[in-house]
C-alpha positions in Angstrom: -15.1 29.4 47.2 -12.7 28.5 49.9 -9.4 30.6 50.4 -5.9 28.8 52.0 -3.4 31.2 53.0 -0.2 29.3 53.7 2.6 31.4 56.0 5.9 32.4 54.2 7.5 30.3 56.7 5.1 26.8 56.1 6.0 27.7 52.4 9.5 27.7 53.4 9.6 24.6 55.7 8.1 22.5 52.3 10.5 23.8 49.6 13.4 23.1 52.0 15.2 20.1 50.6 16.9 17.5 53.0 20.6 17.9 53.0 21.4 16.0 55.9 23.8 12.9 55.7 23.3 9.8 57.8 26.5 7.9 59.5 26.3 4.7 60.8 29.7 3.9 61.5 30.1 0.1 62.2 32.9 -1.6 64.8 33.7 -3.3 68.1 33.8 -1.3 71.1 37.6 0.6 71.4 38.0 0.3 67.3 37.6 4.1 67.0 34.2 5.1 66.0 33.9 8.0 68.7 37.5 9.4 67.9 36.2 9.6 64.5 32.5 11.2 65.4 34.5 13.7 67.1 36.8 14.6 63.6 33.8 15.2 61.8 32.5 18.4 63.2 30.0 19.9 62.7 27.5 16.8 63.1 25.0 15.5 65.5 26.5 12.2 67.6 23.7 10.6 68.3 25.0 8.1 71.2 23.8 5.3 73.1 26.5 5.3 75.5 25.8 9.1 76.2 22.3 8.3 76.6 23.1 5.6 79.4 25.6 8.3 81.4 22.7 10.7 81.5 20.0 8.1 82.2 22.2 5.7 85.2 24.7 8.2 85.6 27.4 5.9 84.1 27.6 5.0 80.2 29.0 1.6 81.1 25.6 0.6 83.2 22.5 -1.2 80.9 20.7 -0.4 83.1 19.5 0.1 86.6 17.0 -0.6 89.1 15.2 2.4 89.3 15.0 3.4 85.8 14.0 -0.7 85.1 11.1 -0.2 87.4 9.8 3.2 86.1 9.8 1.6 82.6 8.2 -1.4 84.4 5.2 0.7 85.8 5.2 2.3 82.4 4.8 -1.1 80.3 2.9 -2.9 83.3 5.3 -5.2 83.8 4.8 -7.0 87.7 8.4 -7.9 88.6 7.0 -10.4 91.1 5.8 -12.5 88.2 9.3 -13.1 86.6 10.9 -15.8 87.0 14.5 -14.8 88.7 16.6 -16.2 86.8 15.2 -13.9 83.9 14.5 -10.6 85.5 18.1 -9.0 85.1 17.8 -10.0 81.2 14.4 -8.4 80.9 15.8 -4.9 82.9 18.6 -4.9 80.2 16.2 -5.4 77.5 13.6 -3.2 78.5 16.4 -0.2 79.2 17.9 -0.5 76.2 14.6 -0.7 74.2 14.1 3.0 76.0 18.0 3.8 75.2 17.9 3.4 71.7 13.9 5.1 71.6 16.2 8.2 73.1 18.7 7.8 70.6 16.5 7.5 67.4 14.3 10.6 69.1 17.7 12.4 68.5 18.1 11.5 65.2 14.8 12.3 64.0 15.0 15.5 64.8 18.5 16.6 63.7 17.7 15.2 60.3 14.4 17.0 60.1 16.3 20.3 60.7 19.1 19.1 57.8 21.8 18.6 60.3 24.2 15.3 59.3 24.3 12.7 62.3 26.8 10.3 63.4 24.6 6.9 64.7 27.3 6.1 67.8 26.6 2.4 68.4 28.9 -0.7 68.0 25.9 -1.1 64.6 27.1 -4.8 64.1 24.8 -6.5 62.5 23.0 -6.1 58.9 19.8 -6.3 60.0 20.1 -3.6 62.7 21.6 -1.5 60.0 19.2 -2.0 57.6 16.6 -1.5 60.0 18.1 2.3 61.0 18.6 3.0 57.6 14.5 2.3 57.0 13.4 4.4 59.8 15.0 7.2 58.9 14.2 7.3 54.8 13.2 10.2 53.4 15.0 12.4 55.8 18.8 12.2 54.5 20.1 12.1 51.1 23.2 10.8 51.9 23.9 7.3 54.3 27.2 6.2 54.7 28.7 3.3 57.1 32.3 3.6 57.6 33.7 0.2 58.5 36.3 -0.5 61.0 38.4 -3.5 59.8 40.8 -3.9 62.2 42.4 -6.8 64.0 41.0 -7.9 67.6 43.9 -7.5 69.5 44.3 -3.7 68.4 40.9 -3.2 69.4 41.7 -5.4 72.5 45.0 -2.8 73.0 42.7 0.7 72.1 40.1 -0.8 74.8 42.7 -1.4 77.5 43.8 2.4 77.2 40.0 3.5 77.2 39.2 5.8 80.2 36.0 3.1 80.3 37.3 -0.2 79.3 35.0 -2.9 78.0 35.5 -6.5 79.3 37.5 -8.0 76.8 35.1 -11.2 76.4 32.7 -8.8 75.3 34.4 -7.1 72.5 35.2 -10.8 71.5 31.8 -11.6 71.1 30.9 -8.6 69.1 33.6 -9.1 67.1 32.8 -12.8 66.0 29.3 -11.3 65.6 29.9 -8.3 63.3 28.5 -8.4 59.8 30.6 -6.5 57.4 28.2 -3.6 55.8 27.6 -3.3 52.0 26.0 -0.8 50.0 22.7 -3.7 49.4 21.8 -2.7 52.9 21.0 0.4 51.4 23.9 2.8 52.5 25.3 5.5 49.4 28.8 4.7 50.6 31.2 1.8 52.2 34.3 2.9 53.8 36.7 0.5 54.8 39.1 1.8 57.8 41.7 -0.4 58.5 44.5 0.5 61.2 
């Protein structure tokens, strides 16, 4: 006969229900989204532009050559055999790759310990949503996208007053780009924030 003794704490850990909500909150750059991160308090902002500031020292950088190559080395990627005119696009998409592995690291762990988190990322497009929303099941009860509806040119005008501002061609593109989010993607709530 075989005896289990299971610590108070273990026995704990497992009764302990997930409480934790999960915001994905879903806009151009300049619409808002860390302005309302910061009004939610207390909650985990999980951010890819904070990510990049500590990474290349500047959250406006995608990436640079020193952290490309250490991922390089990592991945065994050979630079030399790259063609050129691709290599800057393969450093962007190899550092963000790590970026976002950073930021869902984050997440993981704030929901396991039942704290909510705020997904800071422009979170444009349906599948990426959906796909965030997957990877993290079973460790929030609660997901909820809040939507920012607003016209270009105020996100143009919030952007120009941005202590980093975006170049407007690229909020332009995200905009034409950005898939309005709906509770079939899976999230318990749509909010709608116009301005």
């Amino acid at each position: 006969m075989m005896i289990y003794i299971v610590s108070k704490q273990r026995q704990a850990k497992t009764r302990r229900k997930i409480m934790a909500k999960l915001i994905i909150p879903v806009g151009v750059p300049g619409c808002g989204k860390s302005t309302l991160a910061s009004s939610l308090s207390p909650i985990v902002i999980a951010s890819s532009d904070a990510i990049r500031k500590n990474l290349f020292g500047d959250d406006a950088l995608q990436y640079t050559d020193e952290v490309a190559a250490q991922l390089f080395r990592q991945k065994g990627i050979d630079p030399d055999t790259v063609p050129e005119n691709e290599l800057e696009r393969l450093k962007v998409s190899v550092c963000n790759e790590h970026v976002f592995k950073l930021v869902d690291a984050q997440v993981r762990e704030a929901l396991k310990n039942g704290q909510d988190v705020f997904y800071d990322a422009t979170n444009i497009s349906r599948h990426l949503r959906k796909s965030i929303l997957q990877k993290f099941q079973g460790l929030y009860t609660e997901s909820i996208a809040y939507y920012f509806n607003i016209p270009l040119e105020k996100a143009l005008e919030q952007n120009a007053r941005r202590s980093r501002v975006v170049p407007p061609e690229v909020i332009e593109r995200f905009y034409r780009r950005m898939q309005e989010p709906t509770k079939e993607e899976g999230f318990s709530k749509v909010i709608e924030i116009r301005k």
